[in-house]
Backbone and ligand atoms as CSV (ligand in chain L), in Angstrom:
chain,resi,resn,atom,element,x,y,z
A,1,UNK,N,N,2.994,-33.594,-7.954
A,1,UNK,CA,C,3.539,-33.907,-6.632
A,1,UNK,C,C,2.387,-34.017,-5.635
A,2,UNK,N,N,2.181,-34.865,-4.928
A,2,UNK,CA,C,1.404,-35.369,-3.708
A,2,UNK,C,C,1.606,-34.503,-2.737
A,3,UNK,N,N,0.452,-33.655,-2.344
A,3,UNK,CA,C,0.843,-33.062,-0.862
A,3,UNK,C,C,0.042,-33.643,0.227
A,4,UNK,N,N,0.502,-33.681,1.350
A,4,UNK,CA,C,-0.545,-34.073,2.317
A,4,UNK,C,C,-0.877,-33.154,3.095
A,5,UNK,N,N,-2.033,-33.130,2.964
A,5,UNK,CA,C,-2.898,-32.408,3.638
A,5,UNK,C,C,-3.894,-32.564,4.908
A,6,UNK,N,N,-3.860,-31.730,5.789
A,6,UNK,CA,C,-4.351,-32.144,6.744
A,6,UNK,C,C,-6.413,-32.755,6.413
A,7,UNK,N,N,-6.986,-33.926,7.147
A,7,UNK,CA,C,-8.670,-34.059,6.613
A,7,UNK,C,C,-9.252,-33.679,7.683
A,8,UNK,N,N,-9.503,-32.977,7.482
A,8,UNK,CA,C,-11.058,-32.584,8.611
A,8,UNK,C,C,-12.274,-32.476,7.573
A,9,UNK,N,N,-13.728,-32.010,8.771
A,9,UNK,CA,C,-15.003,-32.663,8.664
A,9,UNK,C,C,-15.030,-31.676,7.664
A,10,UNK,N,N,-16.290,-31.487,7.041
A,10,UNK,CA,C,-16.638,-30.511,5.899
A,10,UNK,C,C,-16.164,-29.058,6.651
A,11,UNK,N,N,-15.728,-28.268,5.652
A,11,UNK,CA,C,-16.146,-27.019,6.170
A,11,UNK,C,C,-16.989,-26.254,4.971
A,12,UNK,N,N,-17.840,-25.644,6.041
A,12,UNK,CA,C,-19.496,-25.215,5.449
A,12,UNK,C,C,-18.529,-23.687,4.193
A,13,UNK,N,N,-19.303,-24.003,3.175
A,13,UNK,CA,C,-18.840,-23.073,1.996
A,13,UNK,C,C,-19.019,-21.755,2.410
A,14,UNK,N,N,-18.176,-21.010,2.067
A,14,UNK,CA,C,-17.911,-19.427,2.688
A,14,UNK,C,C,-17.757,-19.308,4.120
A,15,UNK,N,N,-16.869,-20.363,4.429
A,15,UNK,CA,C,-16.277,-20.186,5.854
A,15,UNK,C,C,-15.439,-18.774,6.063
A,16,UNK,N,N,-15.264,-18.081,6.965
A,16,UNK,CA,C,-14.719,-17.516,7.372
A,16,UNK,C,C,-13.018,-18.298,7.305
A,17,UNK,N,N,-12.055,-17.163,6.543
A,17,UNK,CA,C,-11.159,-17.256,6.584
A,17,UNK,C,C,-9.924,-17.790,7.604
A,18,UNK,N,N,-9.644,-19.020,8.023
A,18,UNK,CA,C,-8.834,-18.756,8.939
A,18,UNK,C,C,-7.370,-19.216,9.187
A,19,UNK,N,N,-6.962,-19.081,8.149
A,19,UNK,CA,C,-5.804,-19.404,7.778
A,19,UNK,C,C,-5.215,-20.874,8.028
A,20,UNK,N,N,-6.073,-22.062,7.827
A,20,UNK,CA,C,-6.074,-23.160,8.222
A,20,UNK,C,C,-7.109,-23.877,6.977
A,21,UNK,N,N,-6.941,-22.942,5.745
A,21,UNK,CA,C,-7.484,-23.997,5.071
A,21,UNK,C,C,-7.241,-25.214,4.617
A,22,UNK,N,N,-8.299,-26.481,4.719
A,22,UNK,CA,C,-7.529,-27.019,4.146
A,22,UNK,C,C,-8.430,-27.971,3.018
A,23,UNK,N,N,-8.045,-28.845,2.348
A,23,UNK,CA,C,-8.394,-29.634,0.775
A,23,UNK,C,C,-8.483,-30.854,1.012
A,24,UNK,N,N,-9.350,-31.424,1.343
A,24,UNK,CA,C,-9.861,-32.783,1.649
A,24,UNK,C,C,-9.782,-33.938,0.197
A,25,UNK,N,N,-8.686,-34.455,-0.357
A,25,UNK,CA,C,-9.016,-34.734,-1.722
A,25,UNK,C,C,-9.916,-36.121,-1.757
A,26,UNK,N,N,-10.140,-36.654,-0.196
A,26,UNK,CA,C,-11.193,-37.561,-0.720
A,26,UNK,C,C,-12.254,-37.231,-1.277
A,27,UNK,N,N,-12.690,-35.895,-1.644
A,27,UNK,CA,C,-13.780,-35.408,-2.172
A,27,UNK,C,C,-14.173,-35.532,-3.097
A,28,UNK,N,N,-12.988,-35.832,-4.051
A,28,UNK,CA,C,-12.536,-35.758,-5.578
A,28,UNK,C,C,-13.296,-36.950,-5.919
A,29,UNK,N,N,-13.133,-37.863,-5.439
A,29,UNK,CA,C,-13.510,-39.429,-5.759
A,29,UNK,C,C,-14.868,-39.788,-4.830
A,30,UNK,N,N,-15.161,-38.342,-4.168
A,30,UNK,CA,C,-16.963,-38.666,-3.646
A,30,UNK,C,C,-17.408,-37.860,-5.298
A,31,UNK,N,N,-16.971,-37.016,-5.833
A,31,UNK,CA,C,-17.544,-36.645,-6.779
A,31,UNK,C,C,-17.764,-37.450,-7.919
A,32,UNK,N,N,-16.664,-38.152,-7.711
A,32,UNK,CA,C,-17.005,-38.967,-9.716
A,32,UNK,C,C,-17.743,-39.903,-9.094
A,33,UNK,N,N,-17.849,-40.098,-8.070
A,33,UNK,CA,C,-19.013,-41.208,-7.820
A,33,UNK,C,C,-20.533,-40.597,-7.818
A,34,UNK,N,N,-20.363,-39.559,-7.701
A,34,UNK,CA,C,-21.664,-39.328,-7.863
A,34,UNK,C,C,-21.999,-38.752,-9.199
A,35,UNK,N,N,-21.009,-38.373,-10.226
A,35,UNK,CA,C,-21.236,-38.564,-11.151
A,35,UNK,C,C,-21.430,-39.517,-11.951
A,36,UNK,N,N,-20.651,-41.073,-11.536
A,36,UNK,CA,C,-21.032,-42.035,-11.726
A,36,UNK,C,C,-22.247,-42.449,-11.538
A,37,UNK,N,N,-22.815,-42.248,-10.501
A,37,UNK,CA,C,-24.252,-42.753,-10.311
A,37,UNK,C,C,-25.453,-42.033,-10.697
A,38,UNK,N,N,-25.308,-40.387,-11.617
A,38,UNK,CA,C,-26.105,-40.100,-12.038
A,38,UNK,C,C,-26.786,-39.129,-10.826
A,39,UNK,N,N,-25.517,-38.250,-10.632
A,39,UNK,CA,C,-26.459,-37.111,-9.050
A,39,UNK,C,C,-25.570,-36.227,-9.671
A,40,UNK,N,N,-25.783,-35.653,-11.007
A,40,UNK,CA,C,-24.761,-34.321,-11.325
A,40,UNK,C,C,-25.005,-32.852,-10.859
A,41,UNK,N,N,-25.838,-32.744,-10.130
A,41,UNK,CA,C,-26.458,-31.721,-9.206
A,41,UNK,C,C,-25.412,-31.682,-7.904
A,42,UNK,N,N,-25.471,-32.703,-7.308
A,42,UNK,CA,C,-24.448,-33.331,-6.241
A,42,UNK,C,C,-23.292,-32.830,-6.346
A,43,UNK,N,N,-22.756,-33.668,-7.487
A,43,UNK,CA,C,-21.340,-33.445,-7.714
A,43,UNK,C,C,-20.852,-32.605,-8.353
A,44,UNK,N,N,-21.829,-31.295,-8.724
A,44,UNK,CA,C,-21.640,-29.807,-9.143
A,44,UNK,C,C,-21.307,-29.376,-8.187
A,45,UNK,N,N,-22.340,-29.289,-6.991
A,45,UNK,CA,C,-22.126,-28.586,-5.807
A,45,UNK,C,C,-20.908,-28.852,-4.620
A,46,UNK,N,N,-20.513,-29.955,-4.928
A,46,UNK,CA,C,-19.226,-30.075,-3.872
A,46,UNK,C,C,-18.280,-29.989,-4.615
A,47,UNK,N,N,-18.041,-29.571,-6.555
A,47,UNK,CA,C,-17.377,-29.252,-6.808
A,47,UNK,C,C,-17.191,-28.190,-6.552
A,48,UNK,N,N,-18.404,-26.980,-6.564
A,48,UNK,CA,C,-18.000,-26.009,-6.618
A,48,UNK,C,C,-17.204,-25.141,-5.030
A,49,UNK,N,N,-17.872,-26.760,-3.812
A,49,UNK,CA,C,-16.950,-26.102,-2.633
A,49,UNK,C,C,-15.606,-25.973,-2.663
A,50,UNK,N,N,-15.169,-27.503,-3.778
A,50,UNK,CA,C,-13.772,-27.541,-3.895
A,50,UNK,C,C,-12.869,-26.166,-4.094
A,51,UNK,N,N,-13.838,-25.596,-5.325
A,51,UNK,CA,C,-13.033,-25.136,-6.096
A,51,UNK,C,C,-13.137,-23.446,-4.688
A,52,UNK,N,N,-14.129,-23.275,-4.264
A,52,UNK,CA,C,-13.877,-22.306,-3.445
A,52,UNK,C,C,-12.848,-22.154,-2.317
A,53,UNK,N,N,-12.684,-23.738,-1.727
A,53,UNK,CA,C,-11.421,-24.104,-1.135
A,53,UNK,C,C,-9.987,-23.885,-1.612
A,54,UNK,N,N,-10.268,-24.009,-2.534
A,54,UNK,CA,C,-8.830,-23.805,-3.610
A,54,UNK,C,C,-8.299,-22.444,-3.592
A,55,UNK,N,N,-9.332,-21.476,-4.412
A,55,UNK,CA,C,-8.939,-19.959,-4.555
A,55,UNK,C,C,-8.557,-19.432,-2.924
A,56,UNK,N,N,-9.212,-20.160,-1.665
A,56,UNK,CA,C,-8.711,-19.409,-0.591
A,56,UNK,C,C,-7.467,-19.977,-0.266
A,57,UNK,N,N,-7.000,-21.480,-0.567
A,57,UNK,CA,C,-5.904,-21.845,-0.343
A,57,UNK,C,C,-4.658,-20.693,-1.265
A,58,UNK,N,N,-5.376,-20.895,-2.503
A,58,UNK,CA,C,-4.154,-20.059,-3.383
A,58,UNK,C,C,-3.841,-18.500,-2.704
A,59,UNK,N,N,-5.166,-17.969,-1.932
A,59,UNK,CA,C,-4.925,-16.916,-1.262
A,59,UNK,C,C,-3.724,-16.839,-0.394
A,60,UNK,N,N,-3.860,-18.106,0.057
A,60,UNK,CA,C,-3.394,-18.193,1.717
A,60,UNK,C,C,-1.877,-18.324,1.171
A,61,UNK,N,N,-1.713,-18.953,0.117
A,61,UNK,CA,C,-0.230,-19.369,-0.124
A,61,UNK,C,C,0.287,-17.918,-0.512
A,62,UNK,N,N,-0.362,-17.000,-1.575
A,62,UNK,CA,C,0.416,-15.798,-2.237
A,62,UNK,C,C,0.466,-14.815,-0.560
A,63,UNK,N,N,-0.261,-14.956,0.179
A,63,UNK,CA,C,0.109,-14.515,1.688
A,63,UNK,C,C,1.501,-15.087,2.572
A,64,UNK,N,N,1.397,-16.019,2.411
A,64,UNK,CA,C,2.374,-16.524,3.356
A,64,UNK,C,C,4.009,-16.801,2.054
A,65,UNK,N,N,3.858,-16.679,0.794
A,65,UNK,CA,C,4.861,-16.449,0.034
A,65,UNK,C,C,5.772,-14.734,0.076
A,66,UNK,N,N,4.361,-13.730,0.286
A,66,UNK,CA,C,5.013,-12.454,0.642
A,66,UNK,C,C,5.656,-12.038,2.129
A,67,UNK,N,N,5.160,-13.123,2.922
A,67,UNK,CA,C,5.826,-12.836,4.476
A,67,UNK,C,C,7.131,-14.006,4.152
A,68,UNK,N,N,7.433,-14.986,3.466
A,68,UNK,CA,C,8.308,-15.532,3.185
A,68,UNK,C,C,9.204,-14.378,3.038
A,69,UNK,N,N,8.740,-13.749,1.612
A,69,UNK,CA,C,10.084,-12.454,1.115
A,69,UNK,C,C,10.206,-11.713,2.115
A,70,UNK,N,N,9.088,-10.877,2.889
A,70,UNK,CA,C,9.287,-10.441,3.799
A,70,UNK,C,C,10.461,-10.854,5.016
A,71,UNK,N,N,10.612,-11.620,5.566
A,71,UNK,CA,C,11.551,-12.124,6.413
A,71,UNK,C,C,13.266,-12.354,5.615
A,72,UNK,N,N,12.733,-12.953,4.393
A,72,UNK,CA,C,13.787,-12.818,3.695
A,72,UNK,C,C,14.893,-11.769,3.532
A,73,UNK,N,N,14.437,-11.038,2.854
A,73,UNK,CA,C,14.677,-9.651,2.728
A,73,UNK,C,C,15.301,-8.927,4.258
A,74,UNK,N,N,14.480,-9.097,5.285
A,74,UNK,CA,C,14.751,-8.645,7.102
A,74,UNK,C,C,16.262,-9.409,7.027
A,75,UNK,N,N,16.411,-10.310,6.949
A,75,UNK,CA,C,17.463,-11.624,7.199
A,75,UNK,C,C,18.371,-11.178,6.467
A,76,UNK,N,N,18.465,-10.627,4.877
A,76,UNK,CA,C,19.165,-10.114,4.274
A,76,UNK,C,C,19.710,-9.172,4.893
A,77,UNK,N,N,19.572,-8.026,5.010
A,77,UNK,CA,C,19.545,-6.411,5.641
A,77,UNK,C,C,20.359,-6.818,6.873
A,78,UNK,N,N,20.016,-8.066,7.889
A,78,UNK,CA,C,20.547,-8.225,9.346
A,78,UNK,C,C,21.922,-8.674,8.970
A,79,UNK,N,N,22.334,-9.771,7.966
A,79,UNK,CA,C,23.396,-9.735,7.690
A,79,UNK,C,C,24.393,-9.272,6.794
A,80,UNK,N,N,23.591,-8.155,5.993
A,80,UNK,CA,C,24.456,-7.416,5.249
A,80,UNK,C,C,24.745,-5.775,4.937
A,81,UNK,N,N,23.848,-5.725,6.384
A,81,UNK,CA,C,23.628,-4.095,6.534
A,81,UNK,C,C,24.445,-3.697,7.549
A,82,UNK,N,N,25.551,-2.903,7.131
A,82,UNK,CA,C,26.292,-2.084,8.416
A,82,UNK,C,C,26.279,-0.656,8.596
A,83,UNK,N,N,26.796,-0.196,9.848
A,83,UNK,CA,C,26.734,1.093,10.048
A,83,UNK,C,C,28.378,1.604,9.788
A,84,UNK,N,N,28.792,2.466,9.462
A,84,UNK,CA,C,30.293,3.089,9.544
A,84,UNK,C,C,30.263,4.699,9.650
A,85,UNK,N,N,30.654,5.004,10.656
A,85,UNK,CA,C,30.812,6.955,10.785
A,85,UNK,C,C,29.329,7.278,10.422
A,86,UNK,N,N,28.612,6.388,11.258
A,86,UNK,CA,C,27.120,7.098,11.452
A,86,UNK,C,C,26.358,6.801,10.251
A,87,UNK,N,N,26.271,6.428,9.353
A,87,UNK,CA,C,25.928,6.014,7.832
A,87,UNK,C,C,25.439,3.977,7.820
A,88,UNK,N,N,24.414,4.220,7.117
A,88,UNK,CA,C,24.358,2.847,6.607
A,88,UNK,C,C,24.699,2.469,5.048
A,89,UNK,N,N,25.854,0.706,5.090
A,89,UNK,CA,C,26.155,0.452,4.297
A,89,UNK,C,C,25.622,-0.809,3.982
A,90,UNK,N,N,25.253,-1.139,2.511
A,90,UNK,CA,C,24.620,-2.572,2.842
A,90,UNK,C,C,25.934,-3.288,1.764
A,91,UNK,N,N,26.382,-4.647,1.938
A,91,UNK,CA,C,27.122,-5.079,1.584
A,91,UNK,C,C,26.544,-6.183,0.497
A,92,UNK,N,N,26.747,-6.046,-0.599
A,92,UNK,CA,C,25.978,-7.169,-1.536
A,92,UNK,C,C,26.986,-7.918,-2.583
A,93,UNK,N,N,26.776,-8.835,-3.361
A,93,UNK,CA,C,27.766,-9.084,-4.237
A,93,UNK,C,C,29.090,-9.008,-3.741
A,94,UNK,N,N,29.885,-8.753,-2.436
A,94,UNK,CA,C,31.382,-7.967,-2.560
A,94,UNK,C,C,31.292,-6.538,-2.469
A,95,UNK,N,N,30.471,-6.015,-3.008
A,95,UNK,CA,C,30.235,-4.582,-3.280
A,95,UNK,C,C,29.374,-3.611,-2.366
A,96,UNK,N,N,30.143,-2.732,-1.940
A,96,UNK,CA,C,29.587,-2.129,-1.099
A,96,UNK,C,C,28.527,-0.799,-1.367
A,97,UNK,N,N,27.914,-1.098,-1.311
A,97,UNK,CA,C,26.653,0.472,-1.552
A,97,UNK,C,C,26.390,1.071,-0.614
A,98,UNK,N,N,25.914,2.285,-0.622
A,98,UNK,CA,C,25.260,3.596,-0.004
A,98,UNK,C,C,26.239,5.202,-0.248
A,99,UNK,N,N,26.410,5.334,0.677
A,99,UNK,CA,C,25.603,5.669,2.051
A,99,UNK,C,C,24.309,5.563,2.278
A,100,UNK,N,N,23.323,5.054,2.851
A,100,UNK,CA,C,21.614,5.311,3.321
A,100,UNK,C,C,21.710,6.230,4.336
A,101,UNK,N,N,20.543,6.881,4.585
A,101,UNK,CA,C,19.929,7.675,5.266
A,101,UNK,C,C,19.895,6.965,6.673
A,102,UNK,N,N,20.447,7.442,7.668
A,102,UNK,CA,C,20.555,6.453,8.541
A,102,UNK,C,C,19.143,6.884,10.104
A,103,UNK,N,N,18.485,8.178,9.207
A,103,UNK,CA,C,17.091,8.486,9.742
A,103,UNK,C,C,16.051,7.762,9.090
A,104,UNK,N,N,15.865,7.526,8.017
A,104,UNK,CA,C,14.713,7.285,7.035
A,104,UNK,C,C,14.772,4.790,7.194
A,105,UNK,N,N,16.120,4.406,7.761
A,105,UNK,CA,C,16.207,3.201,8.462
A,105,UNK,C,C,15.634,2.941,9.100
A,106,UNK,N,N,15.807,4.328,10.540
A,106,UNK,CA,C,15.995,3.650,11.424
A,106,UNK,C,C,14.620,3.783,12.060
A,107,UNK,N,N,13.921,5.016,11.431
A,107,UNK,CA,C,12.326,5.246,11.351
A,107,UNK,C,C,11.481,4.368,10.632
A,108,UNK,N,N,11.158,3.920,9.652
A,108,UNK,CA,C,11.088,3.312,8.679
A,108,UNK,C,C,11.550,2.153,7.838
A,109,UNK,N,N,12.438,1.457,8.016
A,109,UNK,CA,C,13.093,0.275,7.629
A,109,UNK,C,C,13.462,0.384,6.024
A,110,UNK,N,N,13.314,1.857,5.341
A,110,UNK,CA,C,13.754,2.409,3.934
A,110,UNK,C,C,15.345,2.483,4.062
A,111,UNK,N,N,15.545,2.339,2.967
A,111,UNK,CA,C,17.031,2.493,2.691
A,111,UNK,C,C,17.182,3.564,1.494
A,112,UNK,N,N,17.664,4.908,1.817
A,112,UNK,CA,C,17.202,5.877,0.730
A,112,UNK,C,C,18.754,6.147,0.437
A,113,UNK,N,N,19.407,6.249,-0.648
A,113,UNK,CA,C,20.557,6.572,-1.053
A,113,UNK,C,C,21.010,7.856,-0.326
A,114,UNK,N,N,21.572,8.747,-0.245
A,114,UNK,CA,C,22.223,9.581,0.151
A,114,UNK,C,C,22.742,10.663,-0.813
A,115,UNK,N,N,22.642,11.600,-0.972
A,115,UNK,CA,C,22.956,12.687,-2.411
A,115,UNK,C,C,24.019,13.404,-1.927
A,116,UNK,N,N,24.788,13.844,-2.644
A,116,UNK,CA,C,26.136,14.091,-1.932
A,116,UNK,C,C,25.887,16.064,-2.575
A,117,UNK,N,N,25.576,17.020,-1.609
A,117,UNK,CA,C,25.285,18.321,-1.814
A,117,UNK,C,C,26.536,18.970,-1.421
A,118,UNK,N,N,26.085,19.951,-1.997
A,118,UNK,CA,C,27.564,20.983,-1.691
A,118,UNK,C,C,27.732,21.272,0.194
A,119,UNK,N,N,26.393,20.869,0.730
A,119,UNK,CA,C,26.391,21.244,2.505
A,119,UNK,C,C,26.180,19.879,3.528
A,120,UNK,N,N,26.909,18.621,2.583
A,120,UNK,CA,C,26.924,17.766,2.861
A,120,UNK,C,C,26.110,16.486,1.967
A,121,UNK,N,N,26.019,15.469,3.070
A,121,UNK,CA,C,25.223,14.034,2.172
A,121,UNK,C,C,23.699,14.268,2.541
A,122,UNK,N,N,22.841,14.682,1.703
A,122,UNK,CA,C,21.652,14.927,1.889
A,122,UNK,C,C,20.579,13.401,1.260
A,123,UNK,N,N,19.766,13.144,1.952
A,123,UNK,CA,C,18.337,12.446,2.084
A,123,UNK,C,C,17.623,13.142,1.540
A,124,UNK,N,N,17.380,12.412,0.041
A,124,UNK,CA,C,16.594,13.294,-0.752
A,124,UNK,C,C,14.689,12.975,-0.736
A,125,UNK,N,N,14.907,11.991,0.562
A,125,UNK,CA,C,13.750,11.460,1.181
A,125,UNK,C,C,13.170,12.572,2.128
A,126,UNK,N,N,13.837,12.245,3.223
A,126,UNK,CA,C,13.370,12.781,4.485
A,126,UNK,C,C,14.505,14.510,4.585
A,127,UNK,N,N,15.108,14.774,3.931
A,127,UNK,CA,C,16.356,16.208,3.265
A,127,UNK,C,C,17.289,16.199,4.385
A,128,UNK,N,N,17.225,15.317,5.525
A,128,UNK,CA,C,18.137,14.770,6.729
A,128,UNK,C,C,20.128,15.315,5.599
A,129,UNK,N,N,20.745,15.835,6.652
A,129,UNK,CA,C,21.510,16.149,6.531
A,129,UNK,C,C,22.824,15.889,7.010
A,130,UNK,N,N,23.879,14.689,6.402
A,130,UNK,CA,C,24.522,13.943,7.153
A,130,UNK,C,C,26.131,14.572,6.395
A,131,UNK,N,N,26.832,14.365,7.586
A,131,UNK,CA,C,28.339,14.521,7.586
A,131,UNK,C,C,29.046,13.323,7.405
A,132,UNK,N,N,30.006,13.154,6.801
A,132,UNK,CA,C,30.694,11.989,6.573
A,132,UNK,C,C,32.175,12.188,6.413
A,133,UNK,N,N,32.781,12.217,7.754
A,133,UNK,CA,C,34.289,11.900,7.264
A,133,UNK,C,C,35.728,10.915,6.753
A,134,UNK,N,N,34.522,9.999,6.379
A,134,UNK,CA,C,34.906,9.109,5.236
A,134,UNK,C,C,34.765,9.275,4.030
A,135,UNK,N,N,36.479,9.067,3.526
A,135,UNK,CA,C,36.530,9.439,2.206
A,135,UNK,C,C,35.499,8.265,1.259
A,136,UNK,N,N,35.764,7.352,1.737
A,136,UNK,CA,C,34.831,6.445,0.845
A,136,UNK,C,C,33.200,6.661,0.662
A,137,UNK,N,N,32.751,7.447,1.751
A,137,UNK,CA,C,31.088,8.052,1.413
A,137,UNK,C,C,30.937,8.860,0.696
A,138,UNK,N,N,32.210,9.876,0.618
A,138,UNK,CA,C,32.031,10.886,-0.495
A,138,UNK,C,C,32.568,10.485,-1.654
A,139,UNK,N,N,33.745,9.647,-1.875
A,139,UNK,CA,C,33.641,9.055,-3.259
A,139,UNK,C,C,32.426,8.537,-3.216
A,140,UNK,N,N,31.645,7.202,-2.999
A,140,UNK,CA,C,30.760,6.400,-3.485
A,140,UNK,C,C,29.429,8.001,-3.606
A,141,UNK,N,N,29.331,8.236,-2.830
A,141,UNK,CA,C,28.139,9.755,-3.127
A,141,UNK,C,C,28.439,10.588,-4.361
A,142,UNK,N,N,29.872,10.547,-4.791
A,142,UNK,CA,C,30.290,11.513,-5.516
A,142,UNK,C,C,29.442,10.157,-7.323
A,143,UNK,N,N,30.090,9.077,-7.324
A,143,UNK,CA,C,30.004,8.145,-8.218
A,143,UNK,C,C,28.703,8.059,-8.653
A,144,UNK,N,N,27.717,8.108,-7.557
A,144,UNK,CA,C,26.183,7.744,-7.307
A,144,UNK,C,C,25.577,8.990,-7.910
A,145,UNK,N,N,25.906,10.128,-8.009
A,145,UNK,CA,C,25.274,11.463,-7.706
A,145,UNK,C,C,24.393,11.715,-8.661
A,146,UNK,N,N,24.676,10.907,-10.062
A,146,UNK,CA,C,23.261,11.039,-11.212
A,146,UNK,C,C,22.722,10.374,-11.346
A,147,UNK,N,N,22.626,9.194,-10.693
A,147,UNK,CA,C,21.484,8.287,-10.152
A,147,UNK,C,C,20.534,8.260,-9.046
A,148,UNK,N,N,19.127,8.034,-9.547
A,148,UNK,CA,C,17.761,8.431,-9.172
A,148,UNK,C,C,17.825,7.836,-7.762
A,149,UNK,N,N,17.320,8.364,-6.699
A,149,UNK,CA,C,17.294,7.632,-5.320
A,149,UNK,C,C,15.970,6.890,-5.245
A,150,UNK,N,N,16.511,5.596,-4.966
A,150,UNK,CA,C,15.352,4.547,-4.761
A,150,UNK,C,C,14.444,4.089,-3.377
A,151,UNK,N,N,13.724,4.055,-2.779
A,151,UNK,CA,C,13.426,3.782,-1.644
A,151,UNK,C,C,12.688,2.560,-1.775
A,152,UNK,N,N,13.513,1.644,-0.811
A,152,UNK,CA,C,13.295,0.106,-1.038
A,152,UNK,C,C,12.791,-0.542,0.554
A,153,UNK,N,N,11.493,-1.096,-0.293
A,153,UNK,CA,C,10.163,-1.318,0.703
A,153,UNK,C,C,11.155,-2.372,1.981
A,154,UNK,N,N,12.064,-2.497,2.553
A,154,UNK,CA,C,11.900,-3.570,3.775
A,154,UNK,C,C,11.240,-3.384,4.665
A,155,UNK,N,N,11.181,-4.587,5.451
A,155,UNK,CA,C,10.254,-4.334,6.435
A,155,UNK,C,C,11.414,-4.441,7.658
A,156,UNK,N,N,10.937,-3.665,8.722
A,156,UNK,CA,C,11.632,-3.940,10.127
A,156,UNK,C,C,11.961,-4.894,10.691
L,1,ZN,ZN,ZN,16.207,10.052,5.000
């Protein structure tokens, strides 16, 4: 697939990063010409800018692919994360999960399950100590209760 890319003038090898790299592919075809004409010194060396252009591009992309998920993930949470009787629920599939820790959220942007103790729904994160007079937090806490609490990286 053809991308287009923006051409600007050389940039000098081991430029400083600036998130504006970019891949000049007329370069490609200054090279075989100068391999054509017998300057393989030449066309080593602006290969090898290419190829330094490249690894920072591939940088730049696995960067801007994790702020992709990043936002993703935010966007997720905004429309499928609710609060009920003080508790966070996130809504997925149809299916409703938690209780979360609705300290370890709202500090932190973690979503830590909720452990359902004999002195309430305990944060086996932050040991936050929540009341719930919804029957459905203490069933789903009760269901959950031998499963490991996960703390899942979102971002704010
Ligand atoms: Zn917590």
């Amino acid at each position: 697939m053809a991308v287009a890319l923006k051409v600007s003038g050389a940039i000098p090898i081991g430029c400083a990063y600036t998130g504006e790299t970019m891949l000049d592919y007329r370069r490609f075809k200054e090279i075989n010409e100068l391999f054509a004409s017998g300057q393989p010194e030449k066309a080593r060396r602006l290969l090898m800018e290419l190829q330094s252009r490249c690894i920072a591009l591939r940088d730049e992309m696995s960067m801007l692919k994790l702020r992709l998920q990043t936002c993703e993930d935010s966007l997720y949470l905004s429309q499928n994360l609710f609060t009920e009787d003080g508790l966070y629920w996130l809504r997925t599939a149809g299916v409703k999960l938690g209780p979360f820790c609705p300290r370890c959220y709202e500090s932190e942007g973690g979503l830590v399950r909720l452990e359902k103790q004999k002195q309430g729904l305990v944060c086996p994160y932050c040991n936050t100590t929540c009341q719930s007079t919804l029957p459905s937090a203490r069933d789903k806490a009760d269901t959950v209760h031998s499963r490991p609490a996960r703390i899942l990286p979102f971002a704010k």
